[in-house]
C-alpha positions as CSV (number, residue, x, y, z in Angstrom):
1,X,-18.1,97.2,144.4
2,X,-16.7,100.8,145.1
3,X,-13.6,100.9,147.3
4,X,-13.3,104.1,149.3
5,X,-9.6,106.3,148.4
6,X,-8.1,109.5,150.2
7,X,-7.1,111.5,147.4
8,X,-5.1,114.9,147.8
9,X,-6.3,117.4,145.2
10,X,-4.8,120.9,144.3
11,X,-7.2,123.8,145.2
12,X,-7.4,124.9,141.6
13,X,-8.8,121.3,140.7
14,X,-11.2,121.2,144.3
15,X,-12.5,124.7,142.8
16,X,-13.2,122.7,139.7
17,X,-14.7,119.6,140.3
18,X,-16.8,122.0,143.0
19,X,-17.7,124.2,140.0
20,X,-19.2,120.8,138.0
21,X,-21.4,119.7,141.6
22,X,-22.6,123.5,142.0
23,X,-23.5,123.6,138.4
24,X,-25.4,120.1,139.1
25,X,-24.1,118.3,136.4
26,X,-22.9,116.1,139.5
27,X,-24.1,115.4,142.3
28,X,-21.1,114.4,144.5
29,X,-16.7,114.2,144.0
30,X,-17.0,110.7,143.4
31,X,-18.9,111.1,140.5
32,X,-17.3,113.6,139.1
33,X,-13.6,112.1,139.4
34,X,-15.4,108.7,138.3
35,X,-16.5,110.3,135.2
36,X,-12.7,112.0,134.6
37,X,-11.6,108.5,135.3
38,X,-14.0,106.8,132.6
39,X,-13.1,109.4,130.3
40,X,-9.7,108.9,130.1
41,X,-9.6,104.6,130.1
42,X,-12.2,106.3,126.7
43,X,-8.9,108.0,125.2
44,X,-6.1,105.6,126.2
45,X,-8.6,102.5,124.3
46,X,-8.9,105.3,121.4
47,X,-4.7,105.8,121.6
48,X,-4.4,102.2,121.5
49,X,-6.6,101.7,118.5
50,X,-5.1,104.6,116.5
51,X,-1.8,103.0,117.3
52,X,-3.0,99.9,116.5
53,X,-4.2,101.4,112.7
54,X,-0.8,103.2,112.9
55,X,1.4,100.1,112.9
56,X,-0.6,98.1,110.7
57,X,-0.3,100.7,107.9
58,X,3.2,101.1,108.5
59,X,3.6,97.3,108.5
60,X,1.6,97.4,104.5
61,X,4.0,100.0,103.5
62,X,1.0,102.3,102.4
63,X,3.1,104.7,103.8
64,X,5.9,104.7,101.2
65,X,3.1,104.4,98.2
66,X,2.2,107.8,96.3
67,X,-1.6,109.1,96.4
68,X,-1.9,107.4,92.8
69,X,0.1,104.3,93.4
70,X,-2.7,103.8,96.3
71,X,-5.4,104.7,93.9
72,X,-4.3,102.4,91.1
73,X,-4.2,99.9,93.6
74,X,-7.6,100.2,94.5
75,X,-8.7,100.6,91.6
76,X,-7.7,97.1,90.5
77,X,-8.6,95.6,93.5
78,X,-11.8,96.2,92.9
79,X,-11.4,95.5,89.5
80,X,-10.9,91.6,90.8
81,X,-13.4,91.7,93.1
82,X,-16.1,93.2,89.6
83,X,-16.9,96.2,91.8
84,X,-15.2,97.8,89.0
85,X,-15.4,97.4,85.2
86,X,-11.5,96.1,83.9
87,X,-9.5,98.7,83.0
88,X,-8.2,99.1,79.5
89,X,-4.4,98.5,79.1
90,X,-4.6,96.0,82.1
């Protein structure tokens, strides 16, 4: 269901989404601001997930681990899990 909106709009973003209907990539404003408006929900869920990953590596304390503590740590991880042959001295 579409609901109808008055919207003001500077005149350097009218030119604009004019500029995207006269180039026919649209064929109207709604679709235009529709597709501004799907495009950024897009980023925010993007944000959200990166945040999400942010926090959760934060929260494992990766963060605070060297490049070769994290290595080592992999590498006997999968070790356990016989994706790796055991390592000597271990």
């Amino acid at each position: 269901m579409a609901i109808r909106a008055t919207l003001s709009i500077s005149e350097p973003n009218a030119k604009w989404i004019q500029a995207q209907i006269d180039s026919k990539e649209f064929s109207s404003r709604s679709e235009v601001l529709n597709d501004l408006i799907r495009r950024a929900r897009e980023i925010e869920a993007v944000r959200d997930r990166l945040k999400a990953a942010e926090d959760s590596v934060l929260e494992s304390g990766w963060v605070t681990k060297t490049s070769d503590e994290m290595l080592e740590s992999f590498a006997e991880r999968a070790s356990r899990d016989g994706q790796l042959p055991a390592r000597s001295g271990s």
